[in-house]
N, C-alpha and C positions, 0 to 999 in steps of 0.2 A: 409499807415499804415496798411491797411487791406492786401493787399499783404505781406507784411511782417508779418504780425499774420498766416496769410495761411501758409504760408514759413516755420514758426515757427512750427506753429501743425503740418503738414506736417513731418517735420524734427522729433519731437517727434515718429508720429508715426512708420516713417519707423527706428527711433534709438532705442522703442522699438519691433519691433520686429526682429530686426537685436540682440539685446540683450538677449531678451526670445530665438532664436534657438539657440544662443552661449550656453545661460544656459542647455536649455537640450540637445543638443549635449557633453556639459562640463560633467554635472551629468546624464548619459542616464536614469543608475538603479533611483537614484532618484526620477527625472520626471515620469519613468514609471511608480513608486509605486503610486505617487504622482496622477496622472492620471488614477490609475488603476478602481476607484470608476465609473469615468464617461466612463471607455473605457468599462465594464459591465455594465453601465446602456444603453448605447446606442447600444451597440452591442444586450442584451437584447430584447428590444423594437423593432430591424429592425428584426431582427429571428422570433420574435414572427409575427410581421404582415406579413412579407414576407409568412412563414408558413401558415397563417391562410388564406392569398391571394391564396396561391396553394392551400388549403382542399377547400375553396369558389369555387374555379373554377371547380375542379375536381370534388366536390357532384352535382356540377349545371351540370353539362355535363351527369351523370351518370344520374341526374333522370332526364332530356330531354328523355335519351336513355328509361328510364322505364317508358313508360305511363305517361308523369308528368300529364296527365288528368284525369288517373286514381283514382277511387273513393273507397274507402275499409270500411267495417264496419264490426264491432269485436264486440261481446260481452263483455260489461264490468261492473264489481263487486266495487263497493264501499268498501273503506277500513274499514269499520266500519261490513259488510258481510261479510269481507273476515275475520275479528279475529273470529266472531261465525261461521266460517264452510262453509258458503253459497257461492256457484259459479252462477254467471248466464253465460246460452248459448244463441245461436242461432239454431234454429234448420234447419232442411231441408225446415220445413213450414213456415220458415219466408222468406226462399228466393223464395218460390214461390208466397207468397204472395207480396214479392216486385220486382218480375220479371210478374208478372199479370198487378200491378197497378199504377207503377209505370210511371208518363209518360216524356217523354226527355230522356228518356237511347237508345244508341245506339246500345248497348249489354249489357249484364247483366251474371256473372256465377256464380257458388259459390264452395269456396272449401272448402275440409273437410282434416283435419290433424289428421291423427289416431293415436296418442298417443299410443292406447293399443297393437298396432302392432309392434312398436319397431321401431327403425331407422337401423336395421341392413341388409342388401344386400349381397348378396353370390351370386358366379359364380363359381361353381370346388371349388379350394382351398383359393380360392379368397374372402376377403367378406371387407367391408368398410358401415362405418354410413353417412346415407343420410338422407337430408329432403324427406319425405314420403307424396306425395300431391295427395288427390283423388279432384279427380274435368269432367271438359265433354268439348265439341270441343270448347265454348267458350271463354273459359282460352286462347288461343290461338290469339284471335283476342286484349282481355279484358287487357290480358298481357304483349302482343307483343313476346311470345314465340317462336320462328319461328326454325323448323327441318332443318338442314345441310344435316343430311341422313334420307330418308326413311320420314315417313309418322305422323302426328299428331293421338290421337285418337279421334278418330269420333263420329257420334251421335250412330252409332249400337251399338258401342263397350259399350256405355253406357247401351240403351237399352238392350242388350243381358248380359250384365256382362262379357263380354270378358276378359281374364286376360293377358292383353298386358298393356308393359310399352312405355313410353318415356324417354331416361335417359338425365342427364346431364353429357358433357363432365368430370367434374373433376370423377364421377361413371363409367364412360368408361376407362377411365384411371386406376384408382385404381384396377377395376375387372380384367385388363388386356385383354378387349373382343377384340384388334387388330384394323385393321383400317377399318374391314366391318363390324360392331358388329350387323347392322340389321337382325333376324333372330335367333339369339342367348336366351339363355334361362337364366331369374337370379331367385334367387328364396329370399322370401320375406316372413314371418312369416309361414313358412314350404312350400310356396305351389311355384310353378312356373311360372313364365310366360314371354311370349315373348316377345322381344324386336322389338317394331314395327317403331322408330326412336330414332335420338340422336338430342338432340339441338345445335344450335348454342350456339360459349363458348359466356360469356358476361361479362368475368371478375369478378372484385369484386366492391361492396358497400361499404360503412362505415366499411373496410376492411373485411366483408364477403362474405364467396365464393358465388357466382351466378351462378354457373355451379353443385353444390353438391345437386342433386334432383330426385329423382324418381316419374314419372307422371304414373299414374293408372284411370280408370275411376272411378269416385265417388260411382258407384252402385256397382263393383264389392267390392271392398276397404269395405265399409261399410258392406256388405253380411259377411267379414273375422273378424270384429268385436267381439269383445266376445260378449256372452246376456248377457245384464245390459251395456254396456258402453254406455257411455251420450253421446250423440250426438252434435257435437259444431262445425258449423261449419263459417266460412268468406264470406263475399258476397264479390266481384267485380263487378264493374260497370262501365263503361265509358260512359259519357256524349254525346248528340246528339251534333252536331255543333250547336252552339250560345246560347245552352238552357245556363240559368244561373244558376253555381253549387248552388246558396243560394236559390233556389225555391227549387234542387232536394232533397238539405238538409231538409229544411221544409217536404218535401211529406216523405221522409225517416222516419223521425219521427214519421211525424202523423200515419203513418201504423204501425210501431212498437212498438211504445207506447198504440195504442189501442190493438195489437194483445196483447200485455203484461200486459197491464190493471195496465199502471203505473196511479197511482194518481195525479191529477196535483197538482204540485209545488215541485213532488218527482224526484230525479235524474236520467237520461236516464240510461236503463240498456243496453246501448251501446256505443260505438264511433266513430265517422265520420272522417277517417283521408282520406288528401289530398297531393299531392308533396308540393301545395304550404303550407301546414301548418308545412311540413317536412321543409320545408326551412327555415319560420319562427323560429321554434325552433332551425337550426343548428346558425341563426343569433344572436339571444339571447345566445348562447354558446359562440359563438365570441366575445359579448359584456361582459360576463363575462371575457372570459379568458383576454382582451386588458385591462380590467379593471383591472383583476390581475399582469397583466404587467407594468399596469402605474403605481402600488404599488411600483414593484422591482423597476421598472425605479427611482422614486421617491427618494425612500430612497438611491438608488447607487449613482445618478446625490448628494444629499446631500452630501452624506460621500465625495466624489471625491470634492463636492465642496472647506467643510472644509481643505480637503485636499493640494488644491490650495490653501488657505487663507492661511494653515500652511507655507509650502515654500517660498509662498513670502513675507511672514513676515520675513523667514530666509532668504531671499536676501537681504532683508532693513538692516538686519542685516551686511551683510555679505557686503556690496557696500555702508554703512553710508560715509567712508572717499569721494568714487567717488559721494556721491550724493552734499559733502559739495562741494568739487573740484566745479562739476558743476552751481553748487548756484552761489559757488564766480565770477565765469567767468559771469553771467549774469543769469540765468537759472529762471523762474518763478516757485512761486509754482504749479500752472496750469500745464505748460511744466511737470514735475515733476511726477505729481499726471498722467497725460497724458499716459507719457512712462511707467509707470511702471499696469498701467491699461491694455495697449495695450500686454504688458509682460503676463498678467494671461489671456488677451481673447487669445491668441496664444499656451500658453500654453492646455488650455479650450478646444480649437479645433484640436488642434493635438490628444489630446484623442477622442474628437468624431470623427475624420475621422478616428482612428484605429479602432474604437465599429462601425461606418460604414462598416467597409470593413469586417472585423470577423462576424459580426452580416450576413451579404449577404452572406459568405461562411459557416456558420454554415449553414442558413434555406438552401443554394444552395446542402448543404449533405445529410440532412434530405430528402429534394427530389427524390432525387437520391437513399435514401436506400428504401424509403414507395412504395413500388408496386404501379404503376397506379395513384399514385401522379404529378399532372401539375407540371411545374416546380416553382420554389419561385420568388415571382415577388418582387420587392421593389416598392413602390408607393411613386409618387412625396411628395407626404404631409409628409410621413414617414420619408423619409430624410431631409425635411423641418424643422419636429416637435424637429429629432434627433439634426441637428445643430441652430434651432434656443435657445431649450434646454440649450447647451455647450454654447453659446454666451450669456445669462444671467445668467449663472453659472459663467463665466470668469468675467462679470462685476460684479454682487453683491458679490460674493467670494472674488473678488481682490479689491476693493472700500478701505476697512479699510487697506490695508498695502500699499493700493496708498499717501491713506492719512496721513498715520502715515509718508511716505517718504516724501512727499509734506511738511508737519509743521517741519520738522528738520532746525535746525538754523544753518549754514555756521561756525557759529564759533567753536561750539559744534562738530560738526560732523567731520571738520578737524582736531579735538583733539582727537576721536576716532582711537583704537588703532584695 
């Protein structure tokens, strides 16, 4: 008996889905429309993760390449100072006060971003906007900026006020300075100066240029200052081997908040960023946007559901005399309620394996067009989550026009016209 019940269901299943491909081979446009809810929701969901698998990989690779042990501290303004007017800096004296006292730094620099001098660079007829970085030979070790041609600036150049630069490739390029440009002269809020290297390119960031830079020594840079410009400048700092960042954090403080004479229990008038808290934050982005994609998924896999439920109710419609036929010959309501189940999960999944395959060629272009983007990966769960999705759509969607076939009476239904 149980062999024969095997036999049975068996039969059921593979008659519906010997039945569901007839149908939507029969109705293509139909199915298609009918399916179109879940082939955008799944397609949806595998683009998005795939995508966000290639940004994961590509920010993680980039800031290995930048210092990910690198340490940066900025000046920072409370939004409540910043509507009455009020900036806080850094000055030159707080980094010497935490390049003195600092202890576990393996190097320590600091850079100054002159705003009041402009980002504009000229060469001859040539001129292009760059970032404009005073800073001294540490930056180099602190940053991992390293010269393709010609020379870093040094501690003299510091001392003396030399007025040589270091440029970035995408600045050599733009000036037009050739392919020896060491030597050459640009000039920089009227005055000139020499070009003593060029860096290594290093691509782009969270698609910003990493090559668009002009390196000057801190003291020369600052002397070209207007009188009265504020002083603000960035510390860099890398860690000694083993020291643990959450002590250097702590000393960071303590020195800066006495130098500043914050009041305890008042907010730091700076901030401690790190690669890994860069990361952190790109990972809470992730979790938003997956979260805004479960939305769309959500409501598409629905609609596509209803979808499904509609059609095969107009199959029940459409197949009442063959379901009576079938009854009469023997056919259980079971059997019945079976095949026409098996109908909407085949249906169900022929849309998620199209929303699979679209979804992996949409993120696979997105790839392909984003500069310096890894390629898009699909991940085992993603494809899991996309079909196992479709196959609870196909059941609960198709349940009630299983069952509505399943209760039809043999006699009723062969009267059906």
């Amino acid at each position: 008996m149980r062999a024969t019940e095997a036999t049975a269901w068996g039969h059921a299943i593979l008659e519906g889905s010997r039945a569901a491909l007839t149908a939507i081979a029969a109705n293509a446009l139909r199915s298609a429309l009918t399916a179109l809810g879940i082939i955008i929701g799944v397609a949806a969901v595998i683009a998005v993760v795939a995508v966000m698998q290639g940004l994961s990989g590509t920010i993680t690779r980039q800031l290995d390449d930048l210092a990910s042990d690198m340490v940066i501290v900025n000046a920072h303004t409370p939004r409540k100072e910043l509507l009455i007017g009020l900036r806080n800096t850094l000055s030159s004296e707080d980094f010497v006060a935490l390049r003195d006292r600092l202890q576990g730094v393996q190097s320590i620099t600091a850079v100054y971003l002159p705003l009041g001098l402009g980002g504009q660079v000229r060469a001859g007829a040539q001129s292009t906007a760059a970032q404009i970085i005073g800073t001294d030979h540490h930056y180099q070790e602190v940053v991992r900026v390293y010269t393709d041609q010609g020379r870093f600036i040094s501690e003299s150049d510091q001392l003396r006020r030399r007025r040589v630069v270091v440029l970035g490739a995408t600045v050599v390029r733009e000036l037009q300075l050739g392919e020896q440009p060491v030597g050459s002269f640009v000039q920089l809020a009227g005055e000139w100066f020499r070009v003593v290297g060029v860096a290594e390119s290093r691509g782009s960031l969270f698609g910003l240029d990493q090559d668009n830079f002009l390196i000057a020594p801190y003291s020369t840079l600052r002397a070209l200052a207007a009188p009265g410009q504020p002083e603000d400048v960035q510390i860099y700092f890398q860690p000694a081997e083993g020291v643990a960042l959450t002590g250097l954090e702590t000393q960071v403080r303590q020195i800066l908040r006495g130098r500043q004479r914050t009041p305890e229990g008042a907010p730091d008038r700076f901030e401690i960023q790190t690669a890994e808290r860069t990361r952190e934050a790109f990972s809470s982005i992730v979790q938003a946007v997956t979260l805004v994609a479960g939305a769309v998924v959500g409501i598409s896999l629905l609609v596509g559901g209803i979808g499904v439920m509609n059609i095969m109710l107009v199959s029940v419609t459409e197949r009442t005399r063959e379901i009576g036929i079938v009854k009469a010959l023997g056919a259980t309501p079971g059997f019945i309620r079976l095949q026409f189940l098996v109908e909407a999960l085949v249906l169900s999944l022929c849309g998620g394996a199209v929303g699979l395959a679209l979804g992996w060629a949409f993120a696979a272009l997105i790839a392909a067009v984003v500069p310096g983007m890894a390629g898009a990966t699909v991940p085992g769960w993603a494809v899991l989550l996309a079909l196992g999705s479709t196959t609870a759509i196909g059941v609960l969607f198709g349940l009630a026009p299983a069952v509505r076939a399943a209760r039809l009476h043999p006699i009723d239904a062969l009267r059906h016209e």
